[in-house]
TIZAKE-959957 format. One line per 2 residues: their letters; for each residue x, y, z of N, C-alpha, C. Coordinates in steps of 0.02 Angstrom, whole numbers, plus 50000, padded with zeros to 5 digits. Layout:
residues N
A	X:Y:Z:X:Y:Z:X:Y:Z ~ ...
END
This chain:
residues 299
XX	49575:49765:50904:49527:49816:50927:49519:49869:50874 ~ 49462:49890:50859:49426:49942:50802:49459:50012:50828
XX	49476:50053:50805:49487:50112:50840:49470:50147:50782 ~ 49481:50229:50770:49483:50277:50741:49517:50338:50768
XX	49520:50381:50738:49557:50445:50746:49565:50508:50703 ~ 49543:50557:50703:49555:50624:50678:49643:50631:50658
XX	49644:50616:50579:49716:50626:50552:49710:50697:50493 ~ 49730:50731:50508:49734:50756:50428:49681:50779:50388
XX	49666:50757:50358:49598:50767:50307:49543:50715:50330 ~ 49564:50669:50353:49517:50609:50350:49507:50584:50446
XX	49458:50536:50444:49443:50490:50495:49477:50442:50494 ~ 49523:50419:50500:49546:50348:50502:49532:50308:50531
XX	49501:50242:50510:49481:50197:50553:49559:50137:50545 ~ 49558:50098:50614:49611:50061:50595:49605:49992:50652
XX	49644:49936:50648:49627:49903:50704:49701:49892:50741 ~ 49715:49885:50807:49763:49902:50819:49747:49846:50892
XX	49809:49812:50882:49835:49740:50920:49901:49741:50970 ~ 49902:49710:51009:49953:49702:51038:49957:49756:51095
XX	50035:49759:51169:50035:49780:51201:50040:49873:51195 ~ 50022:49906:51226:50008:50006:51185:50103:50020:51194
XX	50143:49991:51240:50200:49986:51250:50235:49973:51203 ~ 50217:49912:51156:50267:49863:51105:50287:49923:51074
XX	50338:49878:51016:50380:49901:50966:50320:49915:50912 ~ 50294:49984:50896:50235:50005:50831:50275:49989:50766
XX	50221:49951:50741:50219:49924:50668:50166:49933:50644 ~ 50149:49985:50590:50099:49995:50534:50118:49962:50483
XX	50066:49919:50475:50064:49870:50427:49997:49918:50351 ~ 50010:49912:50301:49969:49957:50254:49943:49903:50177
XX	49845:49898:50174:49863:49870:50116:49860:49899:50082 ~ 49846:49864:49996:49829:49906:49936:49766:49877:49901
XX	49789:49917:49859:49714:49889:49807:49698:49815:49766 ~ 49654:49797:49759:49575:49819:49805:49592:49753:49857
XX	49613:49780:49914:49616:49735:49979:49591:49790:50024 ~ 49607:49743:50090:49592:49792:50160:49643:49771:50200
XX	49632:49787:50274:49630:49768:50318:49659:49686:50339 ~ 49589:49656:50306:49599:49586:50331:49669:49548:50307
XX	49702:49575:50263:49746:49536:50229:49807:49525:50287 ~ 49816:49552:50330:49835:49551:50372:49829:49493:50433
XX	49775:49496:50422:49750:49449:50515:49768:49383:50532 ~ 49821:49347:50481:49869:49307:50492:49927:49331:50510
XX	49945:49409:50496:50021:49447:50512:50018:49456:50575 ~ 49972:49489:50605:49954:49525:50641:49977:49465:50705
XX	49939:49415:50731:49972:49383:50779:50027:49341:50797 ~ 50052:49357:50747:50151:49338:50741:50162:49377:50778
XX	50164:49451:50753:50183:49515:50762:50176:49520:50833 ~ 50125:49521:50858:50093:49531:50915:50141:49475:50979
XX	50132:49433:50940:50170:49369:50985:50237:49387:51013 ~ 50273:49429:50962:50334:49456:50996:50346:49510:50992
XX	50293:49539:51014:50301:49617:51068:50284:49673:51007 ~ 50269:49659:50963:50248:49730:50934:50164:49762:50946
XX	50176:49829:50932:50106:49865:50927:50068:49864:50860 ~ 50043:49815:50822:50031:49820:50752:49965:49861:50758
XX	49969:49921:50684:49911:49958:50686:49904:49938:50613 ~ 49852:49937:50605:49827:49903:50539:49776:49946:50499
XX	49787:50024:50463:49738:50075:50440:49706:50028:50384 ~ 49628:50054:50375:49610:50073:50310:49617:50128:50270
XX	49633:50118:50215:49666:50190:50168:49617:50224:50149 ~ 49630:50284:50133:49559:50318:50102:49533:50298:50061
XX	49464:50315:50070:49412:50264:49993:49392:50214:50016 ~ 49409:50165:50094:49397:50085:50122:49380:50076:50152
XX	49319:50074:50168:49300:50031:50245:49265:50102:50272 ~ 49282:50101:50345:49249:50147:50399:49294:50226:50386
XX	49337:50198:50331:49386:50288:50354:49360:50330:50307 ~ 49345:50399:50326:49307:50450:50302:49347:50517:50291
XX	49318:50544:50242:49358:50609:50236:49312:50655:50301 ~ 49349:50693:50322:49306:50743:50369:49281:50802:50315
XX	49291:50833:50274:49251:50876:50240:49252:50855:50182 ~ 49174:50878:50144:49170:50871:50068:49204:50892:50033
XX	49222:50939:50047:49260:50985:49988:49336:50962:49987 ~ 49346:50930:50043:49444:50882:50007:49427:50844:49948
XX	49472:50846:49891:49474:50818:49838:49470:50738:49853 ~ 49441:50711:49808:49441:50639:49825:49496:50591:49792
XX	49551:50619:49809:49612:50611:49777:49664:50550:49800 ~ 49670:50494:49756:49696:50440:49768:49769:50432:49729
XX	49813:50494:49727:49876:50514:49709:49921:50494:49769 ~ 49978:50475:49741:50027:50461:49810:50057:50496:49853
XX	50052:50564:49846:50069:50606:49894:50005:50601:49928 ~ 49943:50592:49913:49889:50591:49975:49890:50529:50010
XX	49932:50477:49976:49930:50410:50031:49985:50412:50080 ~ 50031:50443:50057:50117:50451:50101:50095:50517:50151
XX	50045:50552:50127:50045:50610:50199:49993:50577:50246 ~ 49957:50546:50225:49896:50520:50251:49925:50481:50305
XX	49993:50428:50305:50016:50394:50333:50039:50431:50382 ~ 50072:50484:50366:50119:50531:50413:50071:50553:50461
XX	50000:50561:50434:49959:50606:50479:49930:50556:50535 ~ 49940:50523:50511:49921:50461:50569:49973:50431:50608
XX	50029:50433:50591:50104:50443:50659:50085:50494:50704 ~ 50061:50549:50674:50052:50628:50726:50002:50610:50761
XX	49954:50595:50732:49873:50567:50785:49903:50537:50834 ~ 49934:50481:50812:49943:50432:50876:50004:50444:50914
XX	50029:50514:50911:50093:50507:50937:50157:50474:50938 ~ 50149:50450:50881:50215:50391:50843:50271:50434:50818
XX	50311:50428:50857:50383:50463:50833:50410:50426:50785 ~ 50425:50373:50789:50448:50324:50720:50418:50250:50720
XX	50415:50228:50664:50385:50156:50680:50430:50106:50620 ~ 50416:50038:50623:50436:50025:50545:50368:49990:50521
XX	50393:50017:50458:50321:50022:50417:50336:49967:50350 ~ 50270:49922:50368:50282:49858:50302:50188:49876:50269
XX	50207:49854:50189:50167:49850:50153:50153:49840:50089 ~ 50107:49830:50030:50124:49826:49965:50078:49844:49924
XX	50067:49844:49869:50036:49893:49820:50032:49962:49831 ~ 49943:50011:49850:49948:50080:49879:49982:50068:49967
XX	49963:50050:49976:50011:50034:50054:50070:50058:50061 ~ 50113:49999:50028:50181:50008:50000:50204:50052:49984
XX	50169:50091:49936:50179:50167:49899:50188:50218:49960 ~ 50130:50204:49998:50130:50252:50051:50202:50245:50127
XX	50216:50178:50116:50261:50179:50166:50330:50195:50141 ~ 50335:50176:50056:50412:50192:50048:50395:50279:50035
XX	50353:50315:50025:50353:50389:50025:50364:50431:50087 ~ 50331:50387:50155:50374:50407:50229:50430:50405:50231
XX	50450:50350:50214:50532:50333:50218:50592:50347:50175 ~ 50548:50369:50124:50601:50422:50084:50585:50488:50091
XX	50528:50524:50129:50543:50604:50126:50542:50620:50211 ~ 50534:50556:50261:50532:50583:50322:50545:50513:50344
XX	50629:50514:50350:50667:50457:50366:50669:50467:50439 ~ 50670:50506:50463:50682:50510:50551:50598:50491:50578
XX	50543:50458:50517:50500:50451:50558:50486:50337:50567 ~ 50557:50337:50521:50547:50267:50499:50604:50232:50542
XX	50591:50180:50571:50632:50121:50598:50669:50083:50541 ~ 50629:50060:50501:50634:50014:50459:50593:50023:50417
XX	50578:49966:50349:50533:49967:50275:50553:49900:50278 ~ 50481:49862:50242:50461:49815:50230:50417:49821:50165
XX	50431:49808:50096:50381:49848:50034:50402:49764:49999 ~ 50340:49766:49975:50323:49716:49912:50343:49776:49843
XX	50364:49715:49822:50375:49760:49750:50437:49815:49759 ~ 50462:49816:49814:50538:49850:49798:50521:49914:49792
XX	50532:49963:49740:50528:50032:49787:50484:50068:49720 ~ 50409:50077:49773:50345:50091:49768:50331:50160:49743
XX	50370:50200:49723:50356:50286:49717:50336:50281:49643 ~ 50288:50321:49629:50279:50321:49553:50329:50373:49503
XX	50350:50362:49463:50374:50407:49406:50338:50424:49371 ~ 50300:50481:49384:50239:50507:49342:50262:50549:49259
XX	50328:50581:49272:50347:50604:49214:50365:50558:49150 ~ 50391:50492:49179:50383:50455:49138:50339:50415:49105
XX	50284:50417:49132:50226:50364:49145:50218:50339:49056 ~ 50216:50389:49033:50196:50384:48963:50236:50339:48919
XX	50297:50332:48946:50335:50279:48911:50311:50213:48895 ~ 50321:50186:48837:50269:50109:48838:50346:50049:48866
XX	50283:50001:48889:50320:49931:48900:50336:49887:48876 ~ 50363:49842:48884:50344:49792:48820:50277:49760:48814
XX	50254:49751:48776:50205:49707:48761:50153:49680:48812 ~ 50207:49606:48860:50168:49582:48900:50165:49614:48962
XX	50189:49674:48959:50174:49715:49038:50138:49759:49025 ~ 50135:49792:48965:50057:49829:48937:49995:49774:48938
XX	50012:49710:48940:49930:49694:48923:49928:49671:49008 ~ 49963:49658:49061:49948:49675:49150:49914:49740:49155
XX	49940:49794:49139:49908:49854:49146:49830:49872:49149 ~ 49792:49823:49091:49728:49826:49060:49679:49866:49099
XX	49681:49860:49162:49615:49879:49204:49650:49962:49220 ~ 49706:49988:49232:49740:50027:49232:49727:50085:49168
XX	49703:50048:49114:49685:50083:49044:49621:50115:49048 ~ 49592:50042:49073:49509:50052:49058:49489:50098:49097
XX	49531:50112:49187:49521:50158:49221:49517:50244:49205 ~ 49540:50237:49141:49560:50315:49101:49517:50320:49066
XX	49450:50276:49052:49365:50292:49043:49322:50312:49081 ~ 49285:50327:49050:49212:50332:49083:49184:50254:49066
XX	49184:50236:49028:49155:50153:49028:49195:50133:49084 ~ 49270:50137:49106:49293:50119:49161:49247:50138:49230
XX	49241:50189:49244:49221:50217:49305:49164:50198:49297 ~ 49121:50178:49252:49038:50147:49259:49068:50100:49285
XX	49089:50047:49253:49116:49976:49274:49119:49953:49333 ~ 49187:50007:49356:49198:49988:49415:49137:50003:49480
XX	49087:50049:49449:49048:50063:49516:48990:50032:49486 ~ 48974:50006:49449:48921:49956:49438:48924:49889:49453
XX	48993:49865:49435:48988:49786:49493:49086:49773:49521 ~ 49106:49825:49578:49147:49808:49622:49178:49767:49618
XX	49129:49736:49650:49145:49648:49685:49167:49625:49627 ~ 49121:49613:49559:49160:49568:49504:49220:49589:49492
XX	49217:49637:49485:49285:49661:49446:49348:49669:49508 ~ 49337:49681:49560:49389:49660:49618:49416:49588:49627
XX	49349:49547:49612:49378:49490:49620:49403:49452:49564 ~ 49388:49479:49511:49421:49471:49452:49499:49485:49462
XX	49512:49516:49485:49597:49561:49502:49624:49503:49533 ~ 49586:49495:49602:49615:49460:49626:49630:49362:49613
XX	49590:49367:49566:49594:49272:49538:49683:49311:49506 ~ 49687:49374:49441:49726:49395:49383:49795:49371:49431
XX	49793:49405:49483:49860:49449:49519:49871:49390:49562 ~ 49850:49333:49577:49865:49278:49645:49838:49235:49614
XX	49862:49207:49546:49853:49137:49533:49850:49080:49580 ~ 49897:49091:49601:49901:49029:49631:49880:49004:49704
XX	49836:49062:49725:49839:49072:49777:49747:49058:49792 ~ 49720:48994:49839:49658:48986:49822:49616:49007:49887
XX	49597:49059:49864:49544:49103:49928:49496:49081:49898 ~ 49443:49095:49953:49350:49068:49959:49322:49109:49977
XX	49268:49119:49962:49219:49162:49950:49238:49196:50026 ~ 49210:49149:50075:49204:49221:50129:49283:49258:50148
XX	49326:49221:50116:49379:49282:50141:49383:49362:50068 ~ 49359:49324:50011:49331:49386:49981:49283:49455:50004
XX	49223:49395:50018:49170:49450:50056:49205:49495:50126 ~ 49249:49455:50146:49266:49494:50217:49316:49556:50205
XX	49329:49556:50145:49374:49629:50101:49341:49663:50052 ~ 49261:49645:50028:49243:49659:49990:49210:49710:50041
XX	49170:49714:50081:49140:49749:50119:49176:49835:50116 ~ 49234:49826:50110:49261:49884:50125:49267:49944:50049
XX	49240:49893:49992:49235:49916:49939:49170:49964:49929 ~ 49121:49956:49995:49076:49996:49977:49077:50036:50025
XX	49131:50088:50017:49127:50143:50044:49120:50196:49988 ~ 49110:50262:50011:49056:50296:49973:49105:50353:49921
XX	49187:50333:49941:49212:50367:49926:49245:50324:49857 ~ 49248:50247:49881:49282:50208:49838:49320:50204:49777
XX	49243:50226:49722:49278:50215:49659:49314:50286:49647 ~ 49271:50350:49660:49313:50403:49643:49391:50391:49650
XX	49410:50378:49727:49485:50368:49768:49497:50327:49712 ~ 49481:50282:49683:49510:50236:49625:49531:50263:49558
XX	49470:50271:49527:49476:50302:49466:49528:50374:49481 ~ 49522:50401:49531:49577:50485:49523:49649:50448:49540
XX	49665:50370:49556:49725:50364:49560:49757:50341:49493 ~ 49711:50328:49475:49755:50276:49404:49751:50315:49348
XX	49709:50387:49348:49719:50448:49294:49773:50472:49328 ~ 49788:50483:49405:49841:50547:49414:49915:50518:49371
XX	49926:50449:49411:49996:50416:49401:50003:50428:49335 ~ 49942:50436:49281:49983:50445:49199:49977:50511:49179
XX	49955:50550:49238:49975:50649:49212:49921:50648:49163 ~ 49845:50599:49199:49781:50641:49153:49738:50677:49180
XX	49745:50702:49227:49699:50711:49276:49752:50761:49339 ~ 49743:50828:49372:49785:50859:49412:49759:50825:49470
XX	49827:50844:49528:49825:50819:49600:49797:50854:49636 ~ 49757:50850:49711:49759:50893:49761:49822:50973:49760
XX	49790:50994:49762:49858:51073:49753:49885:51072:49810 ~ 49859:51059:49877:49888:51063:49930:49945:51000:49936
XX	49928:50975:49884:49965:50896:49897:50026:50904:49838 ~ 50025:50969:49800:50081:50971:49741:50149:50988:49776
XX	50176:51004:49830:50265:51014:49863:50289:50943:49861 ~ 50245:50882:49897:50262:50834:49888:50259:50815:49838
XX	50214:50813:49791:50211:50793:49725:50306:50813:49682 ~ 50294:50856:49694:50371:50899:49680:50433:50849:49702
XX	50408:50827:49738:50490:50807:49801:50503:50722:49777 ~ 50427:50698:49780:50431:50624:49739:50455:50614:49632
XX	50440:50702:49625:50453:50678:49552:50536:50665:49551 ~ 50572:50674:49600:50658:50682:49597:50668:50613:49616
XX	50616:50552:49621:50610:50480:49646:50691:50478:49692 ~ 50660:50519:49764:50710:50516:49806:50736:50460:49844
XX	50792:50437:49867:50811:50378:49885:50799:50361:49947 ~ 50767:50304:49983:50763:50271:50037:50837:50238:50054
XX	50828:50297:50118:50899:50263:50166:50887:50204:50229 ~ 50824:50228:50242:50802:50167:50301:50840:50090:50303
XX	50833:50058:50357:50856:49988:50337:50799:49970:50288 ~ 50795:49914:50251:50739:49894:50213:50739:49846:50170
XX	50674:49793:50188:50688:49713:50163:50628:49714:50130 ~ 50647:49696:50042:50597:49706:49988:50562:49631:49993
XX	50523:49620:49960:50488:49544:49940:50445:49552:49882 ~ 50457:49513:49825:50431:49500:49766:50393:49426:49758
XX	50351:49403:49745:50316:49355:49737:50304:49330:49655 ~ 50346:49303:49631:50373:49242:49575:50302:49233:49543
XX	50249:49226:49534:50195:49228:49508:50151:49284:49524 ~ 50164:49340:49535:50141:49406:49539:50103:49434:49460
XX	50040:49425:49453:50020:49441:49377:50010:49508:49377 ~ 50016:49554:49405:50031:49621:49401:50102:49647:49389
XX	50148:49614:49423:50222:49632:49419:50230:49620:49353 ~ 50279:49692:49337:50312:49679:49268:50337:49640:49252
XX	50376:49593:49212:50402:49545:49191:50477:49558:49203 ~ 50500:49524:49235:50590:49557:49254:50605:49563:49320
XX	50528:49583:49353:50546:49579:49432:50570:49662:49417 ~ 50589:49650:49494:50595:49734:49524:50680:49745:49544
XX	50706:49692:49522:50771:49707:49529:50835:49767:49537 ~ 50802:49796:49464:50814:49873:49443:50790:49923:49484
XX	50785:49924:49551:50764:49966:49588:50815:49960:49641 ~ 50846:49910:49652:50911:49921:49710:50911:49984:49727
XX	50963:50012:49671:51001:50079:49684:50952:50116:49713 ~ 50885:50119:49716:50840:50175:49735:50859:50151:49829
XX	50875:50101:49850:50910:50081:49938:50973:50105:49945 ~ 50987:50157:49985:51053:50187:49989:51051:50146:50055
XX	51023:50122:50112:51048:50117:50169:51030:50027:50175 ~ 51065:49991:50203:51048:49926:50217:50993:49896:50189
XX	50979:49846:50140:50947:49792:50103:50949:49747:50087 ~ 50871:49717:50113:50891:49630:50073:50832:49620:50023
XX	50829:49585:49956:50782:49570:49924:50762:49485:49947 ~ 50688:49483:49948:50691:49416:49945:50622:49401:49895
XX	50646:49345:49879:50566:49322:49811:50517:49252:49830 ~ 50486:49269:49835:50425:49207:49877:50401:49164:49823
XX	50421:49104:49790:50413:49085:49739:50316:49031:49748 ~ 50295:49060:49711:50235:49040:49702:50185:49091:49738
XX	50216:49147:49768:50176:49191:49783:50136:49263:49731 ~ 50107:49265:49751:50044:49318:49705:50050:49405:49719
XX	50022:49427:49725:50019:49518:49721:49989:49534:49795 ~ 49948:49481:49839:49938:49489:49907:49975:49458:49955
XX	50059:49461:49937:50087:49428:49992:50061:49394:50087 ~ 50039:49474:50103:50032:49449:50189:49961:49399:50165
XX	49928:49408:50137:49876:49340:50163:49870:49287:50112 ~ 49927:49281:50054:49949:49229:50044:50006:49169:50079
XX	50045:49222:50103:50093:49201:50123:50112:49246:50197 ~ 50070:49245:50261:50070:49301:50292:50149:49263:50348
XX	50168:49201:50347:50229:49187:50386:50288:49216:50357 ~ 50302:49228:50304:50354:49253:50255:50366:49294:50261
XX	50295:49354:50277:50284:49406:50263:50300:49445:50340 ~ 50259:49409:50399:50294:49437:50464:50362:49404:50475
XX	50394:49378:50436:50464:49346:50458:50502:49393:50419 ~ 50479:49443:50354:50520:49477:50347:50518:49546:50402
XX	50459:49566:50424:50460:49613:50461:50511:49603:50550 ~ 50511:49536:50563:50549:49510:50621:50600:49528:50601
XX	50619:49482:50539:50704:49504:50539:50734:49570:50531 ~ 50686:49604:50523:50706:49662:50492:50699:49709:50570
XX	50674:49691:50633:50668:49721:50671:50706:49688:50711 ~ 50750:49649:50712:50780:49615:50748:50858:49646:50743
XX	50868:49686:50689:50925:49715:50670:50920:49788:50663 ~ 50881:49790:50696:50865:49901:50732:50924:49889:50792
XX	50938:49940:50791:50975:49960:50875:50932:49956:50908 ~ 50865:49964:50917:50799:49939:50956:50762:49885:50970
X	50804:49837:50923:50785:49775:50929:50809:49702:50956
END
């Protein structure tokens, strides 16, 4: 079911399944996905008793900023409050929250600065907070040349690009980042749609200048900004998943991020999986969120 809601700065549109009773699970994607990546998760989930709410992030689909004058700011403190502000809308005292890329970002930033609002974590890619002070550090080689669209985003030939043909260059990402993984046209088009929202590329282009400190954040959004540069630790329970042919992931995997889990963790690696886990692999993906709710005191 389509819903929406007055959060924060924005309209959130979201679709939201299952009994209003169940166990709430916000499920979150990233870029450039939606929604749909989900709609294989979603009736697992549903099947055994959860409330899955499924947002579009700012910049996607039907969700709108309520005033012009909010920055059109696609920094991670605006995706981690954004999330929070939408627990308060809906009256969600805690939920557990799975997701990956900006999603991800946004759910391990709940769950590391407002742990009493989290059940659990479910994150692709292991732990999602950016290190902006470092950003500038180079990589090696073949994880600088993954980056590429990340570079070009720090143009103006970038920002023509991307708002002159979307679709190519989205779906370009997505052949880069999910080799192996063979989607068809209409499940493209059915995520591409959400690319033409009006806020899109800005929310794009201001995320991939903020993360390298070229470009300032929302000011109202700088305390958190503050609180994530100390890349504070997630205590939540929390079950990572990495996908073995991920052409975005650095080379090495995310291993080196353990220690950032002070409280209960399991890593697991989906071999032949890509950078859109839930709708490559969406059984994996609600089987990590099961198990992981199956071992709450609530579960």
């Amino acid at each position: 079911m389509l819903r929406s809601v007055d959060a924060g700065v924005l309209k959130i549109a979201f679709e939201e399944n299952g009994r209003p009773d169940g166990w709430p699970v916000l499920l979150m994607h990233g870029f450039p996905y939606d929604v749909h990546a989900y709609d294989a998760v979603t009736p697992i989930l549903v099947s055994a008793g959860a409330r899955v709410i499924v947002p579009w992030l700012r910049g996607y689909g039907p969700t709108r900023f309520l005033s012009p004058e909010t920055p059109r700011s696609g920094e991670q403190a605006a995706l981690g409050k954004d999330l929070l502000d939408l627990l308060d809308a809906l009256q969600i005292r805690s939920a557990l929250l799975a997701g990956y890329d900006w999603g991800g970002r946004a759910a391990c930033i709940v769950s590391a600065l407002w742990p009493q609002r989290v059940q659990g974590l479910v994150s692709q890619n292991s732990y999602n907070i950016q290190d902006i002070a470092r950003s500038g550090q180079p990589q090696a080689p073949e994880n600088e040349m993954r980056l590429w669209y990340q570079y070009y985003f720090h143009s103006e030939r970038g920002r023509r690009g991307l708002a002159q043909d979307r679709r190519a260059f989205c779906r370009l990402l997505w052949r880069l980042w999910s080799p192996e993984w063979q989607f068809d046209d209409a499940a493209f088009e059915r995520t591409a749609e959400s690319f033409d929202n009006p806020d899109f590329v800005e929310v794009v282009i201001h995320s991939y200048r903020h993360r390298f400190g070229l470009v300032a954040g929302d000011p109202l959004l700088a305390p958190i900004e503050r609180q994530l540069a100390a890349q504070p630790p997630i205590t939540v329970p929390a079950v990572t998943l990495d996908g073995d042919a991920d052409g975005v992931l650095a080379l090495g995997g995310t291993a080196k991020h353990a220690p950032h889990f002070t409280g209960p963790h399991e890593h697991r690696v989906l071999r032949g999986g890509g950078h859109n886990l839930p709708q490559e692999r969406p059984e994996a993906f609600a089987a990590a969120v099961l198990d992981l709710h199956s071992r709450l005191p609530s579960g």
